[in-house]
Every structure is written in structure tokens, then in C-alpha cells.
C-alpha positions in Angstrom: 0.0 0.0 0.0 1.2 3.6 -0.5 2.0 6.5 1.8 -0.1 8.6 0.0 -2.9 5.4 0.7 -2.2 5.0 4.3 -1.9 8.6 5.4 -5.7 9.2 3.9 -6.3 6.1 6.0 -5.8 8.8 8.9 -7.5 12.0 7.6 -10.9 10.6 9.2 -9.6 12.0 12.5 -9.3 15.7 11.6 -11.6 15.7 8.8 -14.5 18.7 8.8 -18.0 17.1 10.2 -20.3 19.6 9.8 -23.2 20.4 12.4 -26.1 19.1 10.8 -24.2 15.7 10.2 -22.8 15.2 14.2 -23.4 17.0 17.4 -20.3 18.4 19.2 -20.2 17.2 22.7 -17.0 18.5 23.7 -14.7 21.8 23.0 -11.8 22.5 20.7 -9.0 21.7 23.4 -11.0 18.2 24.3 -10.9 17.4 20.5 -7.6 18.5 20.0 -6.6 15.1 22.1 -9.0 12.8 20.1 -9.0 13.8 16.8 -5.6 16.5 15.6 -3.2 14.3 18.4 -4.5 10.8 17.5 -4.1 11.5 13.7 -0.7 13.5 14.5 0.6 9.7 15.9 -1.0 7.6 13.6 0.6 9.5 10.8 4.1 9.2 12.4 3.3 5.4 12.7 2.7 5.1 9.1 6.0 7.3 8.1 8.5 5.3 10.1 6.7 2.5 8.6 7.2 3.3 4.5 9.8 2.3 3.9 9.9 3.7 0.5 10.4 7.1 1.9 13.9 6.3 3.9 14.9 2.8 1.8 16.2 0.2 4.6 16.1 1.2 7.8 19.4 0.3 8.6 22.3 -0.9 6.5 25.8 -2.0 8.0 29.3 -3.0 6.7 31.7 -5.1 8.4 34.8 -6.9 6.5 32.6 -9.0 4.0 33.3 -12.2 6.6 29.5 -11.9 7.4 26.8 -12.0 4.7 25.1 -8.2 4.7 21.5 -9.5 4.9 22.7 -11.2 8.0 24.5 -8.7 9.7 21.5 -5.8 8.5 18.6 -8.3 10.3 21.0 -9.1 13.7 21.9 -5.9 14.6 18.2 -4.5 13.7 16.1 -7.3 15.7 19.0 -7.1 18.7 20.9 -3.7 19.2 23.2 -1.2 18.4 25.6 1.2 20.2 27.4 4.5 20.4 30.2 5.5 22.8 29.2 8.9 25.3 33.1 9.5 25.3 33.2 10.0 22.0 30.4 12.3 21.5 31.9 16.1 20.5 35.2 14.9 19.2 36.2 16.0 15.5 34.6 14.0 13.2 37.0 12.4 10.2 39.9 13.0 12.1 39.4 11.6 15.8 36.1 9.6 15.0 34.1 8.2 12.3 30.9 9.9 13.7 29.5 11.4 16.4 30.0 9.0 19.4 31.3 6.3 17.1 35.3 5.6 17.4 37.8 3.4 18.9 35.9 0.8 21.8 38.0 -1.1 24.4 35.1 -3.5 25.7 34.3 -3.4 29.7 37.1 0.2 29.8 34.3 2.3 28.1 30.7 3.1 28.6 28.4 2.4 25.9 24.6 3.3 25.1 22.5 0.8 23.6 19.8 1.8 21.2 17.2 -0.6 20.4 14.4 1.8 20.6 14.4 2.1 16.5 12.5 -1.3 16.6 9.9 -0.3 18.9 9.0 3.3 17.4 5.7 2.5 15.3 4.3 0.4 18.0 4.3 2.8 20.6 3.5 6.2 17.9 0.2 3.7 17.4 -0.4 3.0 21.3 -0.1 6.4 22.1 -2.4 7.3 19.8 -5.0 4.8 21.5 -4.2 6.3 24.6 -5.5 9.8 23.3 -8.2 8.7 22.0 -9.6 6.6 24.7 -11.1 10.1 26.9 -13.2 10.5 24.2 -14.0 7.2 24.3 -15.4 6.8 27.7 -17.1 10.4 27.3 -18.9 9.6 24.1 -19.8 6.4 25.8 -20.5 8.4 29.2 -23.3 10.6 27.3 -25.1 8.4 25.2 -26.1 10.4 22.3 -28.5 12.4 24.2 -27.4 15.8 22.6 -27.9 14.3 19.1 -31.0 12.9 20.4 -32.3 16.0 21.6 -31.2 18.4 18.6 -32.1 16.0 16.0 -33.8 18.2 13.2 -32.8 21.3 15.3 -28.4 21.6 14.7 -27.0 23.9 12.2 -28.7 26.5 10.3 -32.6 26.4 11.0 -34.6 25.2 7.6 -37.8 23.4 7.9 -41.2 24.5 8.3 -41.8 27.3 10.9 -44.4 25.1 12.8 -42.5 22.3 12.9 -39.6 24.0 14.3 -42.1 25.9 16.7 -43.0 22.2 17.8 -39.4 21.3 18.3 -38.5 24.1 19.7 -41.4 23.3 22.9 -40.8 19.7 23.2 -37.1 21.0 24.1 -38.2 23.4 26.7 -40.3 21.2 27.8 -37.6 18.2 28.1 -35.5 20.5 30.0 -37.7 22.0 32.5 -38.7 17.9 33.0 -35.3 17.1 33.7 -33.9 20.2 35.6 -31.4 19.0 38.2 -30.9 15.6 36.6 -28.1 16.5 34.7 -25.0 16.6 37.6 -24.1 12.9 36.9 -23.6 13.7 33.2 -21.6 16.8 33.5 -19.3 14.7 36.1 -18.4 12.6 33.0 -17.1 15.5 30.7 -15.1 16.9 33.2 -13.8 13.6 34.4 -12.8 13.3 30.7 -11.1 16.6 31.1 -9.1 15.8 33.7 -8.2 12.5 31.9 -7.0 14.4 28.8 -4.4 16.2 30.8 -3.3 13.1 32.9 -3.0 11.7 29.6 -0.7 14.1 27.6 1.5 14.4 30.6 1.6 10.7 31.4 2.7 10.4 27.6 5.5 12.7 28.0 7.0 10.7 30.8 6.2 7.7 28.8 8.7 9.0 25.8 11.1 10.2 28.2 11.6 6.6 29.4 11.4 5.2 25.9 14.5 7.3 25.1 16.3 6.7 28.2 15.5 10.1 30.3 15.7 12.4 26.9 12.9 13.6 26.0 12.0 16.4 28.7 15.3 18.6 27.6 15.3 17.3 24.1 13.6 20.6 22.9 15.5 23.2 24.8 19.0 21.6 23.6 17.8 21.9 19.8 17.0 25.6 20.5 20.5 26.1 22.3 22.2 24.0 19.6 20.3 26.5 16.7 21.9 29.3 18.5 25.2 28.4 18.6 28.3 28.4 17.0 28.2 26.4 13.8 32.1 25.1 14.6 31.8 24.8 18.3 28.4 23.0 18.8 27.5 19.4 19.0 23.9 18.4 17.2 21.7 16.8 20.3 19.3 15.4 17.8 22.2 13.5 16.3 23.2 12.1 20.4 19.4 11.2 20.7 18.7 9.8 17.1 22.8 8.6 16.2 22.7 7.7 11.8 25.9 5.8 12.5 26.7 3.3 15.2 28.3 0.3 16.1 26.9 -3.5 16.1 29.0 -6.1 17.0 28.6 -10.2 16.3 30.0 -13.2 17.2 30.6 -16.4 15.4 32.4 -19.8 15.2 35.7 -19.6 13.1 36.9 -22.9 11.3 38.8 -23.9 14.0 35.6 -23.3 16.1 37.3 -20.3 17.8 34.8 -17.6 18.6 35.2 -14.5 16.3 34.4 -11.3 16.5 33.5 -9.3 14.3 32.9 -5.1 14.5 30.2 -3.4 11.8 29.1 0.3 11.2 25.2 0.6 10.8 23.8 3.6 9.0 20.1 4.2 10.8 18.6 5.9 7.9 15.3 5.8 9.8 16.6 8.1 12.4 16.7 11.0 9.9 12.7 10.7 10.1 12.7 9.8 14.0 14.6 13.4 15.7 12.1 15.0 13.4 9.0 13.3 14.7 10.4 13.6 18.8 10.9 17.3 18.1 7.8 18.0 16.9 5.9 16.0 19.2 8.2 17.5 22.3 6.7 21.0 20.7 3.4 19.8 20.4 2.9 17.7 23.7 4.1 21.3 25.7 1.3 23.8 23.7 -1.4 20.7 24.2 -0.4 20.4 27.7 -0.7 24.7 28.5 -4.1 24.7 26.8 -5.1 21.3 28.5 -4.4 23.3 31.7 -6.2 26.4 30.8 -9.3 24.1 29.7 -9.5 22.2 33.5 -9.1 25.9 34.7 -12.1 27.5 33.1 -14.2 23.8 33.7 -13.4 24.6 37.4 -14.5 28.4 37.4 -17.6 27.1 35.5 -18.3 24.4 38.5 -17.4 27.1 41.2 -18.0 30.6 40.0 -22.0 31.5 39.1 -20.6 35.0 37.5 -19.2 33.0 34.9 -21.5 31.1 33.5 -23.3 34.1 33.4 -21.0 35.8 31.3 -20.9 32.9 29.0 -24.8 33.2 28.4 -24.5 36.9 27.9 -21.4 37.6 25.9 -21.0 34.1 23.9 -25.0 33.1 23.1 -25.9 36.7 23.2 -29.0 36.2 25.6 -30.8 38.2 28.2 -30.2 40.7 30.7 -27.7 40.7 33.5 -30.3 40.2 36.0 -32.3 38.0 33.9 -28.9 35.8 32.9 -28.6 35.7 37.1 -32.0 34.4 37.6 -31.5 31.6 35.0 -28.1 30.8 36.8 -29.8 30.7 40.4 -32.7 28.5 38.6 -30.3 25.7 37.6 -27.1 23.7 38.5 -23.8 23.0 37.0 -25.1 19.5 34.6 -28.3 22.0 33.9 -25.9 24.3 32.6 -22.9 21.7 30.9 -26.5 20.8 29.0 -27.4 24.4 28.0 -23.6 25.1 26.7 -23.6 21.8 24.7 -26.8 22.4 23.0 -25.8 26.3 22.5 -23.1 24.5 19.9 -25.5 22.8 18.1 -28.0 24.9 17.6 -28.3 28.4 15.3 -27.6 30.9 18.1 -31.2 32.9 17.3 -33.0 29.5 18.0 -31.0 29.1 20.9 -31.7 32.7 22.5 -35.4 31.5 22.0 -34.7 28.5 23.8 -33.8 30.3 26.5 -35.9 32.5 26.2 -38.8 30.3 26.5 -37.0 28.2 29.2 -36.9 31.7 31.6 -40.7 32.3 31.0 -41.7 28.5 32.0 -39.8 28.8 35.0 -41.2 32.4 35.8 -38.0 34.4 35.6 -39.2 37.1 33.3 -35.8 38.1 32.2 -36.9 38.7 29.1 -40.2 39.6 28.1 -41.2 39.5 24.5 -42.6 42.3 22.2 -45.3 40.2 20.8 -47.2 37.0 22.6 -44.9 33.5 21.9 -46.1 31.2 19.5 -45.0 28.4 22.2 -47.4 29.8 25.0 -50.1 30.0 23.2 -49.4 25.7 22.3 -50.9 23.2 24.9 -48.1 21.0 26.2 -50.2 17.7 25.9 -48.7 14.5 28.0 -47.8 12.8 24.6 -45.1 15.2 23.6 -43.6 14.4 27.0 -43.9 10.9 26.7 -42.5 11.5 23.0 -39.3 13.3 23.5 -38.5 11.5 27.0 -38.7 8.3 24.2 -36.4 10.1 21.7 -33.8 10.7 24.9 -33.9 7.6 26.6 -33.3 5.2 23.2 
């Protein structure tokens, strides 16, 4: 299969869904995790795996004694290794690369990289990992804001009676259910707090997977940009080494044990310090606005003044004092409710949702030029029986 064919594979994750095709249950920061994140590591899996970008991942040369196929698949499937001694050193005069030159075994330290073989399954398990908040929040709430905005998300077109009728049986469903909705907002902002356990528990994860690298990986590229070209040593090349050293061992004719030293070019790192970089850039902005999303979730839960402010300057609705009625009326899953059906519905349809829903519950925040077509309808037992139908299927 192609590259061009697998990385399409992934463009499900981040492509547009438009509102009249899928209700948004979450915010921009939540599906920054789920859908931008997963497809960010699923596409990383798929270019460390094409090999048609890189050719073979690694290649080595040793003194023709052992077979090239043979040396190529040992040293891939078991390990290679640079020397930390001989990181910095002139290169083509004191060592062949960057921490690869002259070894006395058990006098120097070495560092073992076998992390190459491991790359594209844990790119892919990470991505799981991001995706599985959603998960458990999409399970959490059931469908029940595409339940109750079916016919009603996006731009408003149908008949002006049948929305009317829509319209009520909403109001309605809401008054019916006011204070019911505390168990359901504890699930999106669980799933919150999961998204930023998750994004930092990932970047300890890759620090460990590149041996305690990761965390300053990002600040010593930046250093390394800024210094002198002749006087600086490249820490994506000490990370991600393109030349090492693999050693095997076989029986000579006289069934002596030989040795035998090789130089592996790791072509596949090239694409690797690119990938680590940007996701050491990435993980740091998701975690910051991760944070700021948990801090606004918890001013929401603990400060009435702001979800007052959010009814009046983002929905456009009310009066300060009729906004503060509405707020005192209802609770924090009352209001998650409100906010998530706000999204989803044309914001002039929404006002007279609210709108409505302050009349029922005699706030009189708003009171409207002309009589409302929704007083004036009977709300008959059937309707309720109806919509409580539509929301509990």
C-alpha cells in the first residue's frame, strides 16, 4: 500500500463534520486530544513504517566475513551502540561519527539503542491512549445531545411550525429534567481531567522510551540552533545517532569464537529526531491549553458569575439580571447541558430557547414584544412521553 494510501487512512480524524451531520459534545482543546493528536501519531506510525520514503532502515558494513542481509537483520532485531566519550570529538579526524570511534570493551561506557525497533508500536499506542477520553465520554453521554437536537443543529430550515413544535418539546424536556443532569456533567469533566493526565503521562512515557531524553530534548535543539556552527554538538544526532556500532560473534573454522565489529547507518533516524521534536513542541502547547481548559471547567463548576458571562457575551442572551436568575434557577449538569446544545443549535434559536425556558420557570428576564407562538401551544402528556422516548433510546 502507498504512503499517500495509508496517510488518507488517517485523515478521518481531523476531517470537517459539519453540524447538521454530528453534534459536538465537547470543546476545541478536548478534540484537539481525540481527533488532531491521535491522527498527528497515527501518521508518524505510518511514516516510520514506508519504507519507501527512507529505503532500509538500517544498512551495515563489516569486513565482508559476514553475509550483509545477516549482519543488516541481527543488529536490527537485537541492538546497536554509540560511545558517550566520544560524543563532540572531530569528526574524520578523531572519530568516524558522532560517538562512534575506537571501543575497548568493559574500559568504556556504551549506550544501547534498540528503541528504532519499537517506534511505530508505541506512535500507534499512544495514539489509542489519546483517543480513549473521548472514548469513555462519548460512551458516558449516550447520544443524548444528538438525540435532543435531532432536526434542530445547524442553520434552521424546515417548516416554521415544525420547528415551533421542536422548539417546545425542548423546553419542555428540559424544565422535566432540571437538576438531573450533575451525573452527566461529572463525565465530561472527568474526561477533562483525563485528557491532561494523559498528555503528561505520555510525556513521561517517551522520556523513558528514550532513556530520560525527552524532557530537555527541545530546549537543547533551541540552544544548539543558537550556537556556534564550529563549536556545537547536534543533540538530535546524540538522541537519534545515523551511525553506530553493532558487533557479532561467530564460530571460526577452528571453532574459535570470532568477532567481528560493523558500522550501521540508521537511515530511519533522519525521520525519528524530526518526529520527537515536533511532538516534544506539540505535547508542551497541548499540555498549556489542557491546563487552561481544566481551569475554566473549574470556574464554571465554582463561580456562578461566569456562566453568566458565557450566556451573555457568547449566546448573546438576556439581561444581566435576567442571565442571574436563570443561573440561580439551575445547576452546573443543567448548565454543561445548555452550553452543549448552544453549539449545536443556530444561536437565534437558541436565545429562544432560553428565552422560553426563563418564561416556563417564571423568571421574566426577558419579556417579548409580541405573545410566543410556544405559549399559546398546549403541552399535551404525549409530547412528553414522546421526547422523554427520543432521549432515553
Amino acid at each position: 500500500m502507498s504512503v499517500l494510501a495509508l496517510v488518507s487512512s488517517v485523515a478521518g480524524f481531523i476531517k470537517v463534520r459539519y453540524l447538521m451531520d454530528k453534534a459536538v459534545i465537547d470543546n476545541m482543546v478536548f478534540r484537539a486530544h481525540y481527533r488532531i493528536t491521535t491522527a498527528i501519531l497515527f501518521l508518524c506510525c505510518v511514516l516510520v513504517t514506508a519504507n519507501n520514503l527512507i529505503g532500509d532502515p538500517i544498512n551495515c558494513i563489516n569486513d565482508g566475513a559476514v553475509p550483509g542481509h545477516v549482519i543488516n537483520t541481527y543488529c536490527w532485531i537485537t541492538y546497536t551502540f554509540t560511545l558517550p566519550h566520544q560524543q563532540g570529538k572531530p569528526v574524520g579526524t578523531h572519530v568516524a561519527a558522532p560517538g562512534v570511534g575506537a571501543y575497548v570493551e568493559n574500559e568504556h561506557d556504551t549506550r544501547y539503542h534498540a528503541y528504532y525497533q519499537w517506534v511505530p508500536f508505541v506512535l500507534f499506542f499512544q495514539g489509542i491512549l489519546f483517543y480513549v477520553p473521548h472514548w469513555i465520554w462519548k460512551n458516558w453521554e449516550e447520544g443524548k445531545i444528538r438525540m435532543i437536537t435531532d432536526g434542530m443543529r445547524g442553520s434552521i430550515v424546515g417548516h416554521h411550525e415544525d420547528m415551533r413544535d421542536r422548539q417546545r418539546r425542548l423546553v419542555q424536556y428540559v424544565i422535566d429534567t432540571l437538576h438531573m443532569h450533575n451525573v452527566y456533567a461529572t463525565g465530561y469533566f472527568l474526561a477533562e481531567v483525563l485528557n491532561f493526565i494523559n498528555v503528561i503521562m505520555n510525556m513521561f512515557l517517551i522520556d523513558a522510551f528514550l532513556g530520560g531524553a525527552f524532557f530537555t530534548y527541545g530546549t537543547d535543539v533551541i540552544k544548539f540552533s543558537s550556537m556556534d556552527q564550529e563549536n556545537r554538538t547536534d543533540p538530535m544526532v546524540a538522541v537519534f545517532p545515523r551511525l553506530t556500532k553493532c558487533t557479532f560473534h561467530k564460530y571460526g573454522s577452528s571453532g574459535s569464537i570470532q568477532k567481528h565489529d560493523a558500522l550501521c547507518v540508521l537511515a530511519l533516524n533522519i525521520l525519528n529526531e524530526k518526529i520527537y521534536i515536533f511532538l516534544w513542541f506539540w505535547f508542551i502547547i497541548l499540555a498549556v491549553m489542557s491546563a487552561f481548559a481544566l481551569v475554566y471547567s473549574f470556574a464554571v463548576v465554582t463561580l456562578p458569575s461566569i456562566r453568566e458571562t458565557i450566556l451573555i457575551r457568547r449566546f448573546r442572551f438576556g439581561t444581566p439580571a435576567g442571565v442571574s436568575a436563570l443561573i440561580r434557577k439551575t445547576q452546573v449538569g443543567d448548565f454543561l447541558l445548555l452550553h452543549l446544545l448552544g453549539q449545536n443549535m443556530n444561536m437565534m434559536f437558541f436565545g429562544e430557547v432560553l428565552d422560553e425556558l426563563s418564561r416556563r420557570l417564571h423568571l421574566g428576564n426577558n419579556i417579548p414584544t409580541a405573545p410566543s407562538t410556544l405559549e399559546l401551544s398546549p403541552i399535551y402528556p404525549s409530547d412528553k412521553l414522546k421526547l422523554h422516548k427520543e432521549t432515553e433510546a
